[in-house]
ZAMI-915062 format. One line per field, with one value per residue (C-alpha): residue number from 0; residue in three letters; x, y, z. Coordinates in Angstrom, 2 decimals. Layout:
N
resi <- (NUM	...)
resn <- (ALA	...)
east <- (X	...)
north <- (Y	...)
up <- (Z	...)
REM end
This chain:
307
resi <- (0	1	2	3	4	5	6	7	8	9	10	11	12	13	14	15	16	17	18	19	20	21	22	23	24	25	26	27	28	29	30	31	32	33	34	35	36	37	38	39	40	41	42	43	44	45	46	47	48	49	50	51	52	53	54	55	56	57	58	59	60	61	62	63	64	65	66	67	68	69	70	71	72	73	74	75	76	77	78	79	80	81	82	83	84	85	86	87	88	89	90	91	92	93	94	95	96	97	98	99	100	101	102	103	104	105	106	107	108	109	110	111	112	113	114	115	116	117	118	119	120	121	122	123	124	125	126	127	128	129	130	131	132	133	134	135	136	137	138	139	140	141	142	143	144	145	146	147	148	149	150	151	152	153	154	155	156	157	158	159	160	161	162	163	164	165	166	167	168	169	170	171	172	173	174	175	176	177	178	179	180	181	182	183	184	185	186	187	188	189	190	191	192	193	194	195	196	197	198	199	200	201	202	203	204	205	206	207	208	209	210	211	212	213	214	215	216	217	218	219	220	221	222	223	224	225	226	227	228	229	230	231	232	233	234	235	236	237	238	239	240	241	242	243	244	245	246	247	248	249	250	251	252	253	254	255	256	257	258	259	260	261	262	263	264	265	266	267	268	269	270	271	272	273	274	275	276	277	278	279	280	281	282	283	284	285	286	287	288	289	290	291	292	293	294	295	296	297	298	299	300	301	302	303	304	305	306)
resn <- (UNK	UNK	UNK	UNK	UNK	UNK	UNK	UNK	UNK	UNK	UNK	UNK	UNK	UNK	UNK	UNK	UNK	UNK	UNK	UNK	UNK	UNK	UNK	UNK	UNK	UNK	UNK	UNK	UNK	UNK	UNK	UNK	UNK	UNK	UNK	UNK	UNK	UNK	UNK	UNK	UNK	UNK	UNK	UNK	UNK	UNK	UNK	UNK	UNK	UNK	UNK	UNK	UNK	UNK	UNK	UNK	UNK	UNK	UNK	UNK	UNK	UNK	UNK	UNK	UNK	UNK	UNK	UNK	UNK	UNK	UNK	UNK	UNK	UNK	UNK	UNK	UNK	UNK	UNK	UNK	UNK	UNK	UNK	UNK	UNK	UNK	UNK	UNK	UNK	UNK	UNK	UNK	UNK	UNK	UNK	UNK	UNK	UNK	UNK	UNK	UNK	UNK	UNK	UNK	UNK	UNK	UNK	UNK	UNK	UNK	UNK	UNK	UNK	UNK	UNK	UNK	UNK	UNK	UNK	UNK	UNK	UNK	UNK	UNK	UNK	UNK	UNK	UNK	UNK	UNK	UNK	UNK	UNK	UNK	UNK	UNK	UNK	UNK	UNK	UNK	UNK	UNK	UNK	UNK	UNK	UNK	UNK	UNK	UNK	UNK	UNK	UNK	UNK	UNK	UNK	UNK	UNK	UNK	UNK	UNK	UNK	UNK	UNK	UNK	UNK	UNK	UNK	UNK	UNK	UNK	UNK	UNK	UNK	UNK	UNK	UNK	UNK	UNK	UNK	UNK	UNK	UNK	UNK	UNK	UNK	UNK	UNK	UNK	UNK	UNK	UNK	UNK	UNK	UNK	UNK	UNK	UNK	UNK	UNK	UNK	UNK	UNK	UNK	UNK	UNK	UNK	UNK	UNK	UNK	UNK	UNK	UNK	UNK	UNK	UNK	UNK	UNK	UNK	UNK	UNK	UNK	UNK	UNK	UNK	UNK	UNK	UNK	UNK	UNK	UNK	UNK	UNK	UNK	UNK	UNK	UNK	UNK	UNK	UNK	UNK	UNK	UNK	UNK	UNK	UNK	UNK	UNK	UNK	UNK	UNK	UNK	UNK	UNK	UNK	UNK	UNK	UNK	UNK	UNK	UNK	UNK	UNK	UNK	UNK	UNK	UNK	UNK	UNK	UNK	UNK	UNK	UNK	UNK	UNK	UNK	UNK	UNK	UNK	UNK	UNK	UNK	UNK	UNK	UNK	UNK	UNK	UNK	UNK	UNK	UNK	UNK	UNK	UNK	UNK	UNK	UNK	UNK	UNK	UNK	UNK	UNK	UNK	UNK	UNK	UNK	UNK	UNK)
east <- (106.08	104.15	102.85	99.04	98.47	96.96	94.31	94.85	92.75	92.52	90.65	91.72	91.32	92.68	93.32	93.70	95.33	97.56	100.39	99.10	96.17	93.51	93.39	94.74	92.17	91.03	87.47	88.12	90.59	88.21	85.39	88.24	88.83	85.21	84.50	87.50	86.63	82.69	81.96	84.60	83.89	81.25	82.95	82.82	83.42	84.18	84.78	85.11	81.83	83.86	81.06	78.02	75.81	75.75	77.77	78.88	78.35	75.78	74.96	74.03	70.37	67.83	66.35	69.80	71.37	74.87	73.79	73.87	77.16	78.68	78.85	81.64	79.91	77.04	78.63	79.74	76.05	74.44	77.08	77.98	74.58	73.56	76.55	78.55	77.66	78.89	79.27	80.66	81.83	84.85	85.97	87.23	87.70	84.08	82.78	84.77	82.98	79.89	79.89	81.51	77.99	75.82	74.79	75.63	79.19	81.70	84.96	86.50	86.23	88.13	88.77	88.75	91.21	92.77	95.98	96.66	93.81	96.47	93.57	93.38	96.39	95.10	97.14	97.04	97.88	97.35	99.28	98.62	100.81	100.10	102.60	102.11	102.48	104.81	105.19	108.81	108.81	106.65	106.77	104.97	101.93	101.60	104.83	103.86	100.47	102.00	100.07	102.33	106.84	107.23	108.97	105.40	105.53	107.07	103.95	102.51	102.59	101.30	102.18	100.37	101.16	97.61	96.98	100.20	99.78	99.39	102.88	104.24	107.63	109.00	112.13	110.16	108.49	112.12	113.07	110.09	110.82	113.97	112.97	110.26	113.09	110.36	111.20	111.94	107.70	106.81	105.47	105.04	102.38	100.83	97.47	95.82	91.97	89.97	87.13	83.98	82.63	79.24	77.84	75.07	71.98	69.41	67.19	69.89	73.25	74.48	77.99	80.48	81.73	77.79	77.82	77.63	78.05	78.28	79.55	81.58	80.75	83.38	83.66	86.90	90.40	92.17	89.88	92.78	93.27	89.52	89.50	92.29	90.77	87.93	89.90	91.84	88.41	87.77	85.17	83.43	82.98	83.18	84.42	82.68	84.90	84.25	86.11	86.56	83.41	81.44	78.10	76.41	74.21	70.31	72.31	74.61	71.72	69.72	72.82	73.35	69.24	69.84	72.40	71.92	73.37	75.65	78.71	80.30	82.12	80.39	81.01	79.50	76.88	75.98	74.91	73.44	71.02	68.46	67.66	65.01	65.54	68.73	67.40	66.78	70.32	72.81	74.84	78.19	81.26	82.37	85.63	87.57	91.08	93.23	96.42	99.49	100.41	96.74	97.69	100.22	98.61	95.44	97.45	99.29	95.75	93.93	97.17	96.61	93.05	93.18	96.04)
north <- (57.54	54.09	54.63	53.87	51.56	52.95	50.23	48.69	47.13	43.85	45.97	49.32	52.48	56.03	59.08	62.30	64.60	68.05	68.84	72.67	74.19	74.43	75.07	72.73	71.44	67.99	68.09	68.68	65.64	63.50	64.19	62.93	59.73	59.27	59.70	57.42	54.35	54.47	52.53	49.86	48.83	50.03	52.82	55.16	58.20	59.62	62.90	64.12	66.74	69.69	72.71	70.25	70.84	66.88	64.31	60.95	58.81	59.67	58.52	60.60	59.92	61.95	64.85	65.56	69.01	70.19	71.25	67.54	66.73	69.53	71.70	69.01	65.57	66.97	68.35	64.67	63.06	65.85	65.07	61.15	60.30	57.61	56.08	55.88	55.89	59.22	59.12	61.40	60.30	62.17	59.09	57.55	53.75	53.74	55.70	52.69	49.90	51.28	51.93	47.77	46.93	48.66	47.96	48.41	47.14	49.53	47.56	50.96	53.66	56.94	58.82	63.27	65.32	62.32	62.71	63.06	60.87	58.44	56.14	54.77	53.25	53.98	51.84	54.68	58.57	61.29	64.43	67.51	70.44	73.52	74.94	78.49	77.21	74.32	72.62	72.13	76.26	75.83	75.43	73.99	76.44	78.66	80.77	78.56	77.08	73.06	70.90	68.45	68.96	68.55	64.62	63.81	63.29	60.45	58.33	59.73	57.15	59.60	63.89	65.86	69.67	71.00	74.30	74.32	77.50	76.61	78.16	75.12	74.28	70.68	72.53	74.48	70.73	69.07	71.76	71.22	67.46	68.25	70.35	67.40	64.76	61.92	58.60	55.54	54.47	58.13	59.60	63.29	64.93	67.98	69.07	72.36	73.62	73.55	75.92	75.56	77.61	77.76	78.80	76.64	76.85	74.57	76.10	77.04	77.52	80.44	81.09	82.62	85.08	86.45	86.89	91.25	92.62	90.49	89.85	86.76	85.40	83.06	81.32	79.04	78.89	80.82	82.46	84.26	81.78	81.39	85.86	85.78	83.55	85.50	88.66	87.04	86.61	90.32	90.10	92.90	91.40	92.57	90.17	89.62	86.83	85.23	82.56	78.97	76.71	79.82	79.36	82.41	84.58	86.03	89.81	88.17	86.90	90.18	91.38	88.90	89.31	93.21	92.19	91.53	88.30	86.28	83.80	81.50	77.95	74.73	74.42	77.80	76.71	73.80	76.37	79.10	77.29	76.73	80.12	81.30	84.94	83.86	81.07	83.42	85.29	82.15	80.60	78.88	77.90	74.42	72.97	69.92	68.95	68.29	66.45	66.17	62.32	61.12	57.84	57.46	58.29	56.27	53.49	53.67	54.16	50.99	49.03	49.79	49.12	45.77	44.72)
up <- (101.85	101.99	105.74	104.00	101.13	97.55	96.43	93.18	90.81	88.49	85.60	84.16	85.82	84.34	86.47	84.22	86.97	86.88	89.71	89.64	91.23	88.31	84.87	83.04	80.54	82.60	81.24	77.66	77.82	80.05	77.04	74.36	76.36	76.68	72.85	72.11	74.30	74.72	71.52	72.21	76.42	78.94	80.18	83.32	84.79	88.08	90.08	92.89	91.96	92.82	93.69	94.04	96.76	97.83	99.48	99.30	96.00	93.56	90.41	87.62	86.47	84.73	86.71	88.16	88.09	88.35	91.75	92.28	90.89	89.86	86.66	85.09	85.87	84.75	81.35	80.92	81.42	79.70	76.60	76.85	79.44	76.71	76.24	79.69	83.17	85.37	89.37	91.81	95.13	97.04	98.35	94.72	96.80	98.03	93.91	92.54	94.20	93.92	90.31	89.94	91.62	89.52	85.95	83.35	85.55	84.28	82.03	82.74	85.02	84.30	86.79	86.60	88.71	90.73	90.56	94.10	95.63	97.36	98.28	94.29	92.43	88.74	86.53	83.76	84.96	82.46	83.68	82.36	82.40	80.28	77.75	79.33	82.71	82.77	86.22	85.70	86.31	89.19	92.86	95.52	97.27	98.84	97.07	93.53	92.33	92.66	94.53	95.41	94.41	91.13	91.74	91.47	87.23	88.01	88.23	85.24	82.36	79.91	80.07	77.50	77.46	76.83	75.41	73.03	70.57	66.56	66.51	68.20	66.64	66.52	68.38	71.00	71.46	71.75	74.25	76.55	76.43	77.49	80.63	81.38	81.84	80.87	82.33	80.37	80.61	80.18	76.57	75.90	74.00	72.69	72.52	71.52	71.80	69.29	69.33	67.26	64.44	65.74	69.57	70.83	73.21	74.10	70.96	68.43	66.75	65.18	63.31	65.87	63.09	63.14	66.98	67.32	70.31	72.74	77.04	77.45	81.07	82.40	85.74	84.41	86.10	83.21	80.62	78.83	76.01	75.07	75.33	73.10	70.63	70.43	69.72	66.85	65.52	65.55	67.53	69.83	73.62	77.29	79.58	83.10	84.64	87.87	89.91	88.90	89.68	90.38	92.04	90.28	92.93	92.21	92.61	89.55	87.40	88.13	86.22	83.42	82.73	81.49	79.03	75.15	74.49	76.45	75.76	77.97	77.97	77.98	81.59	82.85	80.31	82.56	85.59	84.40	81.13	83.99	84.41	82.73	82.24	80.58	78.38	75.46	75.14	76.27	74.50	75.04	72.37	72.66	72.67	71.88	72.41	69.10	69.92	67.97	68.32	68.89	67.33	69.88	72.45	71.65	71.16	74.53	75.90	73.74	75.01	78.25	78.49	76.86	78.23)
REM end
């Protein structure tokens, strides 16, 4: 309503953001901004650390856990450590400044799950809305899962509906433009996940078609299109799923210790590889996101970020 100023900035600054609670596929489309702009600027990233067991602005260093800065920072230094620099700081005004004062001095700071951090004017907003979930069907919470009402698009420059299935049809895409209403700056996209061949651990990689017998562990916001993926493959799983950002207990790893072989997402990945009872059966299926346009959309990014 303008009663408290957003601060702006004089170099570029991304938010990727969702209106709904959860879900929505931030981190996978963080990582593709991050692979896309690392080799051309020094580039940064940074969260609020959801789930981290600190306060206040850190940056990510060696000897660091996700206890530190939480299972999705940490994913990004463990992946991109070498190329970018990764903070965490709830206040995104004070993370800002102190990543500008440090070196390597950021060119461009993107920032995760922002979208409604009021504090920060990004001059770039990535919304994300999922096909299965589209926040033009929502409502606000407590009756819907919307953060904020749904006028809020409007200061997205960029909406990509994440999670689209393969099926997609250049009509079903027309129709959810339509329901979208994009403004005159606004483009639309389409992304799907795209899930690896091979599972990983620290030690190894194995062919996901040769994984037997196996328990999926998931502590994600909506597991059901990564469970379905896994039963198109024919594959034999149980599923133990836990809440979003869960902070797995001794009673839980007690658990997870008595079981064959374990698969989870990269995420989940990033709090239970510590443990060493596990370190033998874990392994994890990564993920990238695949989007329709991606020359229009890196353009629109590249043009923004050298503008």
């Amino acid at each position: 309503m303008g009663f408290f100023k957003s601060k702006s900035y004089d170099f570029p600054v991304i938010c990727v953001g969702n209106l709904s609670v959860g879900g929505t596929g931030k981190s996978p489309m963080v990582s593709y901004l991050i692979e896309f702009l690392k080799d051309k600027m020094e580039l940064a990233t940074l969260s609020r650390g959801y789930g981290r067991a600190t306060n206040g602005y850190i940056k990510a260093e060696k000897g660091l856990t996700y206890k530190d800065l939480g299972d999705e920072s940490f994913q990004y230094f463990q992946n991109f450590g070498e190329d970018i620099s990764v903070a965490v700081c709830e206040d995104r005004q004070n993370g800002i400044s102190n990543l500008r004062d440090s070196e390597p001095k950021p060119e461009v700071i993107v920032l995760d799950d922002a979208f409604q951090h009021r504090k920060v004017k990004a001059g770039f907003n990535i919304l994300l809305t999922t096909h299965y979930n589209l926040f033009t069907n929502d409502i606000v919470l407590p009756t819907g899962n919307l953060r904020e009402p749904k006028s809020g698009y409007k200061r997205a420059h960029a909406i990509v509906v994440t999670k689209c299935p393969d099926t997609l049809s250049e009509t079903e895409k027309q129709t959810i433009t339509s329901k979208i209403k994009p403004l005159a700056h606004q483009q639309v996209y389409f992304s799907k996940i795209k899930y690896s061949e091979k599972v990983k651990s620290d030690s190894s990689v194995l062919e996901l078609a040769n994984l037997k017998s196996f328990t999926l562990v998931t502590g994600i916001a909506n597991a059901t299109p990564l469970v379905n993926y896994l039963k198109s493959k024919n594959l034999q799983f149980d599923h133990l799923e836990f809440a979003d950002h869960y902070n797995f207990t001794e009673k839980d790893i007690t658990k997870l210790a008595q079981l064959d072989r374990i698969l989870t997402t990269e995420k989940d990945y990033m709090r239970l590889q510590l443990v060493q009872q596990l370190a033998s059966k874990l392994f994890y299926l990564p993920i990238e996101v695949a989007l329709d346009n991606a020359e229009g959309f890196n353009t629109q990014v590249l043009d923004f970020v050298k503008a």
